[in-house]
C-alpha positions as CSV (number, residue, x, y, z in Angstrom):
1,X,10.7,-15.0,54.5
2,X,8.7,-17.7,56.3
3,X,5.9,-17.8,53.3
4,X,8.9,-18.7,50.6
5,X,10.1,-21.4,52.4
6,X,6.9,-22.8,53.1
7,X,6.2,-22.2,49.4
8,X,9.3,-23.8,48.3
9,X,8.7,-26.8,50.7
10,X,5.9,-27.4,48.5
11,X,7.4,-27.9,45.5
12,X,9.9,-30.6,47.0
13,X,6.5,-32.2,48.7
14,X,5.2,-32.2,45.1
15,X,7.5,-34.5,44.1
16,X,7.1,-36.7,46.2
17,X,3.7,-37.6,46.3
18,X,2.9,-39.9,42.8
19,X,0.4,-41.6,44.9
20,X,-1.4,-38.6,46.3
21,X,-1.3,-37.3,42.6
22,X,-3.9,-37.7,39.9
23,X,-3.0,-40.4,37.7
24,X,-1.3,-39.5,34.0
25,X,-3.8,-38.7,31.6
26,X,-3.5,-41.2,28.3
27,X,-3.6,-38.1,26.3
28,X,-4.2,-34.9,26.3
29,X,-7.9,-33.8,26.2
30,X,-9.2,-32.1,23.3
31,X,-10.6,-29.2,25.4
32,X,-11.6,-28.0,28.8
33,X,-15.3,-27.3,30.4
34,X,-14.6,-25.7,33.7
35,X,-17.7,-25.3,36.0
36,X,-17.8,-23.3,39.4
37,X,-16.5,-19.6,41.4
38,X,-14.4,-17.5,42.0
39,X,-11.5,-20.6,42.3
40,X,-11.8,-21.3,38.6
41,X,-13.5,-17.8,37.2
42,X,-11.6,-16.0,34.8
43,X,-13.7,-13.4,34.2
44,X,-17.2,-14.3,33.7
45,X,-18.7,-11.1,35.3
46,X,-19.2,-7.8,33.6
47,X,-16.6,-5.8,34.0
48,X,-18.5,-2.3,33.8
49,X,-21.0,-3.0,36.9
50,X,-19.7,-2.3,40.0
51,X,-20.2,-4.6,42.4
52,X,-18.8,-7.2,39.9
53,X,-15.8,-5.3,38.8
54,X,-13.4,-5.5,41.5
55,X,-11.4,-8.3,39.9
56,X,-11.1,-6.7,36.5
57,X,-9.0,-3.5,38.5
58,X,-5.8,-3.6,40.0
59,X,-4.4,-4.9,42.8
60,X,-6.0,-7.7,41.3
61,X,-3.8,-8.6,38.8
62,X,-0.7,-7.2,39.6
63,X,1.8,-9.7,39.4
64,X,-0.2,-11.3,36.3
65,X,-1.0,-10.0,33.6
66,X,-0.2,-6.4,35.2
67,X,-4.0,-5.2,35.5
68,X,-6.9,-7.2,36.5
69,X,-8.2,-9.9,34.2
70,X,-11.4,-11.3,36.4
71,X,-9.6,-13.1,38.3
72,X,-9.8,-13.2,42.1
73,X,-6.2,-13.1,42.9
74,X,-2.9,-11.4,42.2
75,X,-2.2,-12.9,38.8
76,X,-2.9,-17.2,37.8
77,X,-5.8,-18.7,39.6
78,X,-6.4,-22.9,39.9
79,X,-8.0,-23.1,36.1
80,X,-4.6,-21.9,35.1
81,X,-2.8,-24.0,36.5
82,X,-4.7,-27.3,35.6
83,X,-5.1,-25.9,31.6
84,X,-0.7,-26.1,32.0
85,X,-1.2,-29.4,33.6
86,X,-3.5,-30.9,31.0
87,X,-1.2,-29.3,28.1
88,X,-3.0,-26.6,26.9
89,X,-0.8,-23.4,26.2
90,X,-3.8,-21.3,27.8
91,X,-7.1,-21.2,29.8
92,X,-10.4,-21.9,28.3
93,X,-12.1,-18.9,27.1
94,X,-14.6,-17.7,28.9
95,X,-18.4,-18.0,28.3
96,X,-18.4,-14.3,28.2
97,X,-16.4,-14.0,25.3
98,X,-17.2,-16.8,23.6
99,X,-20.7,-16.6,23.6
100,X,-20.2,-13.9,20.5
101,X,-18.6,-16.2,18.6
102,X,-20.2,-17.8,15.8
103,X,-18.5,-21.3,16.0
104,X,-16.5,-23.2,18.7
105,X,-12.5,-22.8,18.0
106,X,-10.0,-25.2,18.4
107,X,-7.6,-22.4,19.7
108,X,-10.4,-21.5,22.2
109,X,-9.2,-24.4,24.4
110,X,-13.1,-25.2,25.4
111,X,-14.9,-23.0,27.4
112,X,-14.9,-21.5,30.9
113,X,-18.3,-20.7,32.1
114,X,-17.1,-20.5,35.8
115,X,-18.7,-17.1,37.9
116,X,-17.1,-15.8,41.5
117,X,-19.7,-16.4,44.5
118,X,-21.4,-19.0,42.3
119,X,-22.5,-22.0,44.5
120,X,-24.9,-24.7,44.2
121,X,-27.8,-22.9,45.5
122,X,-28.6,-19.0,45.9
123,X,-25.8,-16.6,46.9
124,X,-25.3,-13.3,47.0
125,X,-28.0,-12.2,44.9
126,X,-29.3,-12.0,41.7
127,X,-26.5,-11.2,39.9
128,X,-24.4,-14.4,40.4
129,X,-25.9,-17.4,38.7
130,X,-25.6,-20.3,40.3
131,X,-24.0,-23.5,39.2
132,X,-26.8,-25.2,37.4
133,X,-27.0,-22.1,35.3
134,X,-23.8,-22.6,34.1
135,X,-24.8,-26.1,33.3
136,X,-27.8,-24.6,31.7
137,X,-25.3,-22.5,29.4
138,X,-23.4,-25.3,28.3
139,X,-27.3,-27.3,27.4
140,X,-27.6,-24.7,25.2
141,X,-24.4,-24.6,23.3
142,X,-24.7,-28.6,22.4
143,X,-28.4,-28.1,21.6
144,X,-27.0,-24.7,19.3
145,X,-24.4,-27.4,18.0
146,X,-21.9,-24.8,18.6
147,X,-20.2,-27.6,20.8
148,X,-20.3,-31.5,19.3
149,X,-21.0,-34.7,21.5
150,X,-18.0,-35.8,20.0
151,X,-16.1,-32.5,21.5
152,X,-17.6,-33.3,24.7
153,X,-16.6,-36.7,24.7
154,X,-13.1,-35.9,24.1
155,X,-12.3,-33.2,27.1
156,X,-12.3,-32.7,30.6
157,X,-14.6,-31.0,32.7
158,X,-13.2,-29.0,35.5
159,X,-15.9,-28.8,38.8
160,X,-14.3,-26.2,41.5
161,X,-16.7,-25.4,44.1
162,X,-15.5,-24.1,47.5
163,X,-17.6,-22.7,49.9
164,X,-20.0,-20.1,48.8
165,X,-22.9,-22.0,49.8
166,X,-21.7,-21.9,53.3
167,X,-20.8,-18.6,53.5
168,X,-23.7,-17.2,52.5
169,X,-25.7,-19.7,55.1
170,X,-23.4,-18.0,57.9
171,X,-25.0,-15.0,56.7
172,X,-28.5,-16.0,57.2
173,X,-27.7,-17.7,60.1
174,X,-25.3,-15.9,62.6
175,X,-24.3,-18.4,64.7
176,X,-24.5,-21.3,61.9
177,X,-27.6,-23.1,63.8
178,X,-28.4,-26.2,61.5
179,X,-24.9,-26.0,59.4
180,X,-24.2,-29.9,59.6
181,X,-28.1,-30.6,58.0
182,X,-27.1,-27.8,55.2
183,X,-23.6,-29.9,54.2
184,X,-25.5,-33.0,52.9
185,X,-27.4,-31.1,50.8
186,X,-24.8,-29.6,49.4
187,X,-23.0,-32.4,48.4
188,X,-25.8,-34.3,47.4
189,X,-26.6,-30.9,44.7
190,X,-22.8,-31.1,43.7
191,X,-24.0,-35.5,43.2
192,X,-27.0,-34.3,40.9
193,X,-24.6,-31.9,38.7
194,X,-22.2,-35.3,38.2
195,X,-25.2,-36.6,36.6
196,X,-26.1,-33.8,34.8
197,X,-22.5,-34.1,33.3
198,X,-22.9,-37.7,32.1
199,X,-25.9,-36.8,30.5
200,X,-24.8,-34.1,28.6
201,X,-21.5,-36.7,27.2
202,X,-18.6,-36.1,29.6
203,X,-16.3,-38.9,30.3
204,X,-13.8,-37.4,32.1
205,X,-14.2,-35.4,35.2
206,X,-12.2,-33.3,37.6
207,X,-14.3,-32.5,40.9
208,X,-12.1,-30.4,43.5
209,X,-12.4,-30.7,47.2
210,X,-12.7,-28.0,49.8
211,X,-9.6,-26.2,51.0
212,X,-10.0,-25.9,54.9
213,X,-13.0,-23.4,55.6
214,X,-11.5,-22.8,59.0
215,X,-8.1,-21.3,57.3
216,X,-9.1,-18.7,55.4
217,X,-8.2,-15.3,56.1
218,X,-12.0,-14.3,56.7
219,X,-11.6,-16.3,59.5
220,X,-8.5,-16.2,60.7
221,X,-8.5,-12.4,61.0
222,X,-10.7,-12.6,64.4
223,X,-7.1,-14.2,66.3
224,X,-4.9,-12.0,64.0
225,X,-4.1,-14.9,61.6
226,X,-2.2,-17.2,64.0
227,X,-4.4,-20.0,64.1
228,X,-7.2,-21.8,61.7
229,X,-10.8,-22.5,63.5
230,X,-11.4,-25.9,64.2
231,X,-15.0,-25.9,64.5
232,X,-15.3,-24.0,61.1
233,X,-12.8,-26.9,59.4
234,X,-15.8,-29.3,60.4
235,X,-17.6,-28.8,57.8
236,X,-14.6,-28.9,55.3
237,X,-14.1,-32.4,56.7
238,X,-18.0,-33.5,56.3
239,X,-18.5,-31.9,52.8
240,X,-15.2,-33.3,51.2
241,X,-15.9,-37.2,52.5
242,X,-19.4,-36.8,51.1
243,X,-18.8,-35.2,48.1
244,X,-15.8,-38.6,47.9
245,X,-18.7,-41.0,48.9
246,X,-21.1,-39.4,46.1
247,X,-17.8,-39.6,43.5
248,X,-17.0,-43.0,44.5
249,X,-20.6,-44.6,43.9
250,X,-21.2,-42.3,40.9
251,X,-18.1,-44.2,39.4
252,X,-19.1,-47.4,40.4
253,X,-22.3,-46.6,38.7
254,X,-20.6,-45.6,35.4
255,X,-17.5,-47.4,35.2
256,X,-17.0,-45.8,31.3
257,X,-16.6,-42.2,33.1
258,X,-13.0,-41.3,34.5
259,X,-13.6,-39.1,37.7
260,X,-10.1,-37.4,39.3
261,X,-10.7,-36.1,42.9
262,X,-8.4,-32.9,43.2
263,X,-7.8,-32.9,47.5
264,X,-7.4,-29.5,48.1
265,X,-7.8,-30.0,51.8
266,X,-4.9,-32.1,51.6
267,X,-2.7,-30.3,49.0
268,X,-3.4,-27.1,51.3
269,X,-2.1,-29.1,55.0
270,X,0.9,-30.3,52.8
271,X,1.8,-26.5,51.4
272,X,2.1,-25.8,54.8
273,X,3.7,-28.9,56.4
274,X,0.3,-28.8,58.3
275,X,0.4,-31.6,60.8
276,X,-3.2,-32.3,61.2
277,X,-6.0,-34.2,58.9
278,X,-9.3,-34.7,58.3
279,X,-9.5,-37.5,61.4
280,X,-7.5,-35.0,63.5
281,X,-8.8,-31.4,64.0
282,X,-6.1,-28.3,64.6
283,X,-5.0,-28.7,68.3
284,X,-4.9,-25.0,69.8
285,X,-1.0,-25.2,69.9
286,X,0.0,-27.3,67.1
287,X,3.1,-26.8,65.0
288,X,0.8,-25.2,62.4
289,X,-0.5,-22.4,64.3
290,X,2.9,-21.6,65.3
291,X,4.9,-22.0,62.4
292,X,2.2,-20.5,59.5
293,X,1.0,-17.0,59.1
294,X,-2.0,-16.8,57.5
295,X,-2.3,-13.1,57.0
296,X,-3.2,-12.4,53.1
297,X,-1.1,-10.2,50.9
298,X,-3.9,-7.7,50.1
299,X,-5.9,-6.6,53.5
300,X,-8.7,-4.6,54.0
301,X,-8.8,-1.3,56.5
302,X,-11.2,-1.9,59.0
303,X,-14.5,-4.0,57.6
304,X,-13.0,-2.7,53.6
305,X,-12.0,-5.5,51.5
306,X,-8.8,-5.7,48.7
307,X,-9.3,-3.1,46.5
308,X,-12.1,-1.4,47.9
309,X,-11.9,2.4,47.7
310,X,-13.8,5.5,49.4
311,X,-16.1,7.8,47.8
312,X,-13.1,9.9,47.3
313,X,-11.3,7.4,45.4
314,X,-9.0,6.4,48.6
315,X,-7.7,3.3,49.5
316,X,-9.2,1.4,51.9
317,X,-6.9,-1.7,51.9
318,X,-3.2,-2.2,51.9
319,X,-0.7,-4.8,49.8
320,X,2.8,-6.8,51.1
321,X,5.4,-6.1,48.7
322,X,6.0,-9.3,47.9
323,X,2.6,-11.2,46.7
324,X,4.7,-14.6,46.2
325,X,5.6,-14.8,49.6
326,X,1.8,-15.1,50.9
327,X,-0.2,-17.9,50.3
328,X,-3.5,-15.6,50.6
329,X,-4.4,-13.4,48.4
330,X,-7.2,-11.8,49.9
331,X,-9.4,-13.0,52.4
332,X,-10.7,-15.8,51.1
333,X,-8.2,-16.2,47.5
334,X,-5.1,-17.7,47.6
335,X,-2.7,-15.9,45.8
336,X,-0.4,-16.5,42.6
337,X,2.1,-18.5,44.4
338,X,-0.5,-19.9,46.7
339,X,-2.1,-22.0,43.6
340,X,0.9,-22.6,42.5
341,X,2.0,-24.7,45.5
342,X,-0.9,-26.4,45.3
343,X,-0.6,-27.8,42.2
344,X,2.9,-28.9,42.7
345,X,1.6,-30.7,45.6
346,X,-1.4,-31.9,43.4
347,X,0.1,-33.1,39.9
348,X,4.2,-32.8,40.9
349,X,5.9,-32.6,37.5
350,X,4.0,-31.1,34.5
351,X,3.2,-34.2,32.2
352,X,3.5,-32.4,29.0
């Protein structure tokens, strides 16, 4: 199928990209801290409240583990990935779990404190903390001393934020009236929580850029998937060089502190031999839009989303049979396969 090959492209780009890929670590960190949504949750939310639970049920995890784990895809989500990349046999536990233990554990692999439709600022609601409450949670576990400055020191954090902040603008605003105001002060919330960061003893951090807003399914669904929206990908382009310009004098300012940019705009236009970038917006009848289907694996019936049933316990969404040969999950998750491209494209090899 089309999706494969586009998939399997990937995995020949990845290889040839050292300079687009992170540098090698020196060695491995001694944990990971991993900060955000639904790109790098694992499964923060309670699983027995409803509107949170949809993740934790299948079709979400049916190709891995074989029943939903919290994660907001088909089976491995980005975290994944980048624990393999980094060395560690497993994700992070999440703050869920962990915050039962008594003491940190070396097998724990650090600490996942990451929540779907978390975003720098208020969301959707009450029930999804934002970002600097997850910062807030790892304050407290230093000031508990159930994690050591000297842990900190020696592990990566992992920052994924992609977009929730925007969405739920569009929601307040229907036809997005002062969107390219809201961007800067985005970014310049996602500068403060570098800071925050450094303060609390990170030297090493991993900040992810935006995959293009314009090309997810949510979107793409109003022309039937054929082609990503231009004027929606503007912000993509605005928030990801601001969020580089904030990285870039943030490491000037502390030279001590390693910060990796993960491009996911990039890494997303290469999956799909895309052949547009951020200086050059999607032309209406570009090889993109005629080559890629951007249709997800799991679609919703009529304004339903994946997994969403009827008071009778029907279905209201249907699944492809094959979820590796979609790059979308869902409408807004890339699937399996779909972070796994991406990191091929991002880090090529695994180091380890």
């Amino acid at each position: 199928m089309e999706h494969q090959l586009v998939l399997q492209l990937a995995t020949l780009i990845g290889a040839l990209l050292l300079c687009f890929a992170p540098r090698e670590l020196d060695a491995r960190p001694r944990a990971l801290f991993v900060f955000g949504d639904s790109y790098a949750d694992t499964g923060n939310h309670n699983p027995y409240v409803p509107v949170l639970n949809r993740p934790f049920k299948l079709p979400y995890g049916s190709t891995w583990p074989g029943e939903g784990s919290g994660r907001y895809s088909d089976g491995k989500i980005f975290t994944d990935f980048f624990a393999e990349y980094l060395g560690f046999p497993s994700a992070p536990m999440t703050y869920r779990m962990a915050k039962g233990k008594k003491q940190y554990e070396e097998g724990m692999h650090g600490i996942n404190f990451a929540y779907g439709g978390s975003g720098m600022f208020s969301t959707f609601g009450p029930l999804i903390p934002r970002v600097n409450s997850q910062i807030q949670q790892f304050r407290d576990l230093i000031e508990k001393s159930f994690l050591s400055k000297e842990l900190i020191a020696e592990s990566m954090i992992l920052f994924v934020v992609c977009g929730n902040d925007y969405t739920a603008y569009g929601d307040n605003h229907p036809n997005d009236e002062g969107i390219l105001d809201f961007v800067p002060s985005v970014a310049s919330e996602i500068d403060g929580t570098l800071k925050a960061f450094y303060e609390l003893g990170a030297n090493k951090i991993a900040l992810t850029k935006m995959l293009p807003y314009g090309c997810y399914p949510k979107i793409t669904s109003k022309v039937n998937y054929i082609s990503c929206n231009a004027s929606e990908n503007a912000r993509t382009i605005l928030h990801n060089k601001l969020i580089s310009d904030h990285a870039a004098a943030f490491q000037e300012l502390h030279p001590n502190v390693e910060v990796i940019m993960l491009d996911f705009q990039q890494a997303f236009e290469l999956s799909f031999q895309g052949h547009y970038n951020q200086d050059d917006l999607l032309e209406e009848n570009s090889d993109f839009q005629r080559r890629v289907n951007l249709r997800p694996c799991c679609e919703g019936i009529g304004e339903a989303t994946c997994g969403e049933k009827d008071l009778f316990g029907r279905k209201q969404y249907k699944v492809c049979e094959f979820a590796k040969d979609f790059f979308f999950w869902d409408n807004v998750h890339p699937s399996q396969a779909g972070w796994e491209a991406l990191s091929k494209v991002l880090f090529g090899p695994l180091p380890y």
